[in-house]
C-alpha positions in Angstrom: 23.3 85.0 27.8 23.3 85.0 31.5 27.0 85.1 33.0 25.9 82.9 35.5 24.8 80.0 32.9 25.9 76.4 33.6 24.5 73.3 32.8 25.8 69.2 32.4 24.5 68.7 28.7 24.9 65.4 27.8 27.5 62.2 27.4 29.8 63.2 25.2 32.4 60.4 24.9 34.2 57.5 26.3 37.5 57.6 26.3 39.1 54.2 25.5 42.9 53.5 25.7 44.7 51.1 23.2 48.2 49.8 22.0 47.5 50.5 18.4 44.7 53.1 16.8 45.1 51.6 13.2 43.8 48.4 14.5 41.3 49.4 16.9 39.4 51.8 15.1 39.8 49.4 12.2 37.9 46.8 14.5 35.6 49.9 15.8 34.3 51.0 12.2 33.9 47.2 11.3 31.8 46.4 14.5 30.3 50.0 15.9 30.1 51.8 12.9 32.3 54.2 14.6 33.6 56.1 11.1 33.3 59.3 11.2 36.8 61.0 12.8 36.2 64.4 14.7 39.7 64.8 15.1 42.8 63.0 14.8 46.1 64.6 16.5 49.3 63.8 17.9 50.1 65.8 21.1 52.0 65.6 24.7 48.8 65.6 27.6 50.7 68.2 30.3 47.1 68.8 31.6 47.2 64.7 32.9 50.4 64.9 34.4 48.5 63.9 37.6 47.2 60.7 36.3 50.6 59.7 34.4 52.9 60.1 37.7 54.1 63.7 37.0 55.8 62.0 33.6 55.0 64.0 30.4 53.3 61.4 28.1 52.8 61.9 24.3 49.6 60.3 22.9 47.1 60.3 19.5 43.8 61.1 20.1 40.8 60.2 17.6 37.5 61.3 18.6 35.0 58.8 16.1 31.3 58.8 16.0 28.5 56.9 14.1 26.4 58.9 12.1 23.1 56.3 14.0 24.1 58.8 16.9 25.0 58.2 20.3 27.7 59.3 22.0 31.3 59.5 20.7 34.6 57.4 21.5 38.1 58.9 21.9 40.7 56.4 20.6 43.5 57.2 23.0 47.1 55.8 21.9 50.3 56.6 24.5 53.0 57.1 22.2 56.0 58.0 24.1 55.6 55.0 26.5 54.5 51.5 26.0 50.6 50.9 26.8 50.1 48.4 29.9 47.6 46.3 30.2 46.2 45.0 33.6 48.3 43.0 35.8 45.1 41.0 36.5 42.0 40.2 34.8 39.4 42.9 35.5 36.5 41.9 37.1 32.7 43.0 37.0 32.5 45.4 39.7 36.2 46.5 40.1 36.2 50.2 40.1 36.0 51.9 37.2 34.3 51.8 33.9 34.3 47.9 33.3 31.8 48.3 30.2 30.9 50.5 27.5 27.0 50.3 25.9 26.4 50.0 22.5 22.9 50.4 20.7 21.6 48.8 18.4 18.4 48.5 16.7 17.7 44.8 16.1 19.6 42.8 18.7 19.4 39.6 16.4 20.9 41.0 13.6 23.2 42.3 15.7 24.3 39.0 16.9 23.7 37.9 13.4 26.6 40.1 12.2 28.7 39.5 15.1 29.1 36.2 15.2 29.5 35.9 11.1 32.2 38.3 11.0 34.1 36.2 14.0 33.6 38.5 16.5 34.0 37.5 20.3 30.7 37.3 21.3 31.0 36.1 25.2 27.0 34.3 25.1 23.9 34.0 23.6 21.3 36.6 23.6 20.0 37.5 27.3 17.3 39.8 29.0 18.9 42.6 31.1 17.0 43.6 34.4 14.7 45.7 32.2 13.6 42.6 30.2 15.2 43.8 26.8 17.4 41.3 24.8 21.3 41.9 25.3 24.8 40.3 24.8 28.1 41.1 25.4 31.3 41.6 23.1 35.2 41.9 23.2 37.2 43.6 21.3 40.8 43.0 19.9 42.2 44.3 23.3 40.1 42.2 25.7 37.3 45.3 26.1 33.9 44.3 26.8 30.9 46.2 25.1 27.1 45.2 25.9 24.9 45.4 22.9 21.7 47.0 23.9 18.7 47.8 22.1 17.6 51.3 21.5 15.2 52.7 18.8 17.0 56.3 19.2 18.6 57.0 16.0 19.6 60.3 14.5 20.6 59.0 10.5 20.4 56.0 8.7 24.6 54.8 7.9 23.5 51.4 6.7 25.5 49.5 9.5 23.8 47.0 12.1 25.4 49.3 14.8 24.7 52.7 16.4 26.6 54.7 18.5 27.4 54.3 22.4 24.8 54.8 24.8 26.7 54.8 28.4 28.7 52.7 30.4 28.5 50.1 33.6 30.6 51.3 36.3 32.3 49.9 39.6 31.5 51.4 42.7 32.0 50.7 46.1 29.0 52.0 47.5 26.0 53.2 45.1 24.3 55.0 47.8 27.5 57.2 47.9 27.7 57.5 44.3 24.1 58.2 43.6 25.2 61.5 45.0 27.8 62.0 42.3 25.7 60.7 39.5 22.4 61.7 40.0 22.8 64.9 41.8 25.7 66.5 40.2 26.1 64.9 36.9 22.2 64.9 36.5 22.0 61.2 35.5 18.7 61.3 38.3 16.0 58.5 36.2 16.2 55.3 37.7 15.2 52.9 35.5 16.3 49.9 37.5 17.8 49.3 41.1 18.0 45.5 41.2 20.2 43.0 43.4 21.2 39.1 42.7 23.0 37.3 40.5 22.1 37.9 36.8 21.5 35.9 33.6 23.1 38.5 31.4 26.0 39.1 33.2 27.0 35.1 33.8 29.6 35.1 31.0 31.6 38.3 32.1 34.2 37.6 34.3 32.9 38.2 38.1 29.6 38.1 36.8 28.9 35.3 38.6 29.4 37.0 41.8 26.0 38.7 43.8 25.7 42.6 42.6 23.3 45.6 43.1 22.8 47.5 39.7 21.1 50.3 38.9 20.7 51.7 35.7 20.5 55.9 35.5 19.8 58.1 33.1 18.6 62.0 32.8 15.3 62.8 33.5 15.2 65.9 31.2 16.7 64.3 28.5 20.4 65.2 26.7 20.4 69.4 26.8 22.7 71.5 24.5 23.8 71.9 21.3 24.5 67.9 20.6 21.4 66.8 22.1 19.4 65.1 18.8 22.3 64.0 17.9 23.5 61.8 20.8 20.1 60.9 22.3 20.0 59.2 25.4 22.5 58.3 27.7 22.8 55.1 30.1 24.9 55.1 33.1 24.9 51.8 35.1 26.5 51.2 38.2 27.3 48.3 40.1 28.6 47.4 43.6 29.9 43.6 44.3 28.7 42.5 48.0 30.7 39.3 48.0 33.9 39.8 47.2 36.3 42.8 47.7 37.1 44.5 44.0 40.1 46.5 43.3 40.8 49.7 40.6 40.8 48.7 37.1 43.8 50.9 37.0 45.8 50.0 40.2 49.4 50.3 39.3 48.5 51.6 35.4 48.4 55.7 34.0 46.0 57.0 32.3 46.0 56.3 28.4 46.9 52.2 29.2 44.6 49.8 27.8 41.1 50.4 29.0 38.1 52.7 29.4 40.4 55.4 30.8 37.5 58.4 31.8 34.0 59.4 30.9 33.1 62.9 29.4 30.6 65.0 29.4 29.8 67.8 27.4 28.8 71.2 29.3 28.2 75.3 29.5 29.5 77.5 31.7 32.7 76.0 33.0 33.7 78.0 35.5 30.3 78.0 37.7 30.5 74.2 37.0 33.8 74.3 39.1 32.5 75.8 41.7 29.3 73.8 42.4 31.6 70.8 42.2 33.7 72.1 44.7 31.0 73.1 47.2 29.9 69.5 46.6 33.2 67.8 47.8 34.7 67.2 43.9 37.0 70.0 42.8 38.8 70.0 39.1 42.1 67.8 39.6 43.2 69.2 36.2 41.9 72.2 34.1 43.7 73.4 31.0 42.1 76.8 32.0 42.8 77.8 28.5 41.6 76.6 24.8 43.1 73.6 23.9 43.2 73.0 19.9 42.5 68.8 19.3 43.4 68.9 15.6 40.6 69.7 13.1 40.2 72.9 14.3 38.1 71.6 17.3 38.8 74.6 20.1 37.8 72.9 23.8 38.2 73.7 27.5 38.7 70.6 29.6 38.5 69.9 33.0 38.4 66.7 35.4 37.1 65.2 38.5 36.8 62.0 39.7 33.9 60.0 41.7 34.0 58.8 45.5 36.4 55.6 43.4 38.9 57.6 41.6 36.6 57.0 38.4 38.2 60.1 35.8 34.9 62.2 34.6 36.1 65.2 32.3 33.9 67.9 31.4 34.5 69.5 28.2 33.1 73.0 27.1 33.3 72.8 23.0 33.8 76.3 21.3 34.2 75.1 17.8 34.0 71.9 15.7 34.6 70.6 12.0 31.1 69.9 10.5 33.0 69.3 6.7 37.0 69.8 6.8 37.1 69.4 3.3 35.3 72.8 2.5 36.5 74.5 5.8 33.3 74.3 7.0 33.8 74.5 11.0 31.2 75.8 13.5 31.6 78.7 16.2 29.6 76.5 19.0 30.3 79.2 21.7 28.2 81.9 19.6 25.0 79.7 19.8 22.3 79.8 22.1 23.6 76.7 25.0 20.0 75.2 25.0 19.1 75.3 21.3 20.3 71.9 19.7 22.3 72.4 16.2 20.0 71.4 13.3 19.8 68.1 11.8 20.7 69.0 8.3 24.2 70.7 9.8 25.4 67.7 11.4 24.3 65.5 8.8 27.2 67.1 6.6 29.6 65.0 8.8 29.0 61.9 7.1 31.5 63.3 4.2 34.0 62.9 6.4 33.5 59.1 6.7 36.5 56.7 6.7 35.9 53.6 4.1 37.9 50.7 4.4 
């Protein structure tokens, strides 16, 4: 392989901070479908130091996926301090990552289930700028998830929900961050690039406010190793023009209750530093050397953040658990970076599915 070899893959995860990983992921594999653990560890985060003000935090991480596909979530529970919640209620448009999307196939059924098994649906079912049926969600920590529909699916699990699918994120100027997200994250499809006041988001707090929205995704399609297994990815961003927003996480660390970054799987770290440097965002954090996440997952992990302060981590997987049980565990970093794993592989993660 060519030394020189870099690429942005894919969406890999969103990382989501909570008070209590029993009960969220409880709520997650009862709602999302989100039941199959990739690893579950207990560890200090040295490499965040910069986000938790220089003080050493200890935290669980639980990195859960549906077997529909989509993109993962990483359960992130501080456990050496007390998780905060925001001082304020966040609004649509504050910067940061407001909103995590979650597909679905049927959109009724969806709602169906939702609603029957008392979950906080915010509305009825409404058409997004694209004119596809949506609704929003909360969770048991006040999280809002849009239910979006999607036909991408890598294996049937039997639940009304699929994986995530992207995010909606605050900005303060989307011609600004077009730069970031289109032309060095490679999220450079626009599907949508619409400004007013919108039916679907009326029931979110600040959705009432006047917003421009565009909705990105990758032109090429997801690349790498993952790719027909996460699908497509959906990054929306949105800048208020009537109001002034703040940071979601003005005053808070990272690993308090929220979406807390975004990542991204990639190849070829190092050369991926450097173009991000020419470009104006250098690594803020790099563990420089192989971190072990529990499960015998073996990553490299780095961070930037957006014109905002948004957190985007790039990770660079060498090895992952395809069934623990057996001590069946893959050597990613021998493979060809372009040739996505086969099907019948990562369909051996569904043995590792948590039941309740």
């Amino acid at each position: 392989m060519n030394n020189n070899y870099k690429k942005i893959n894919l969406l890999q995860h969103i990382g989501t901070g909570v008070p209590n990983t029993e009960e969220a992921w409880k709520w997650y594999r009862k709602f999302f479908g989100l039941d199959i653990p990739m690893f579950d560890s207990v560890a200090d985060a040295p490499l965040m130091n910069i986000y938790t003000n220089n003080n050493p935090v200890n935290k669980r991480a639980t990195m859960v996926l549906n077997m529909q596909g989509g993109c993962a979530m990483e359960i992130v529970e501080l456990k050496s301090i007390k998780c905060k919640k925001p001082e304020t209620e966040i609004m649509l448009g504050d910067y940061g990552i407001f909103i995590t999307k979650i597909k679905v196939k049927n959109v009724q059924a969806a709602y169906k289930y939702f609603t029957e098994n008392a979950g906080e649906v915010l509305s009825g079912i409404k058409k997004s700028p694209d004119n596809n049926d949506t609704f929003y969600v909360k969770d048991i920590n006040g999280l809002i998830f849009q239910i979006v529909q999607d036909d991408a699916s890598f294996s049937m699990s039997g639940h009304v929900s699929g994986g995530i699918t992207g995010c909606v994120i605050g900005v303060s100027n989307i011609e600004k961050s077009k730069k970031f997200y289109c032309d060095l994250l490679g999220f450079d499809k626009i599907i949508y690039d619409k400004t007013g006041v919108f039916e679907d988001w009326a029931s979110v707090p600040g959705g009432l406010s006047e917003t421009r929205r565009i909705l990105l995704s990758q032109s090429k399609g997801p690349l790498g190793a993952f790719s027909e297994f996460s699908g497509p990815a959906y990054i929306e961003l949105v800048q208020v023009l009537d109001r002034t927003p703040k940071k979601i996480f003005q005053n808070r660390i990272w690993g308090d209750s929220g979406f807390i970054h975004l990542c991204f799987d990639v190849k070829g770290m190092a050369q991926i530093g450097e173009e991000c440097a020419q470009k104006g965002f250098p690594f803020t954090c790099d563990s420089k050397n192989v971190l072990n996440m529990g499960n015998h997952t073996e990553v490299h992990c780095t961070y930037i953040e957006d014109a905002d302060g948004t957190l985007v981590e790039f990770t660079e997987v060498y090895k992952i658990p395809i069934l623990k049980k057996i001590g069946w565990f893959l050597d990613v970093a021998k493979r060809n970076p372009e040739k996505p794993l086969p099907s019948w592989m990562l369909k051996g993660m569904r043995f590792s599915r948590v039941k309740d």
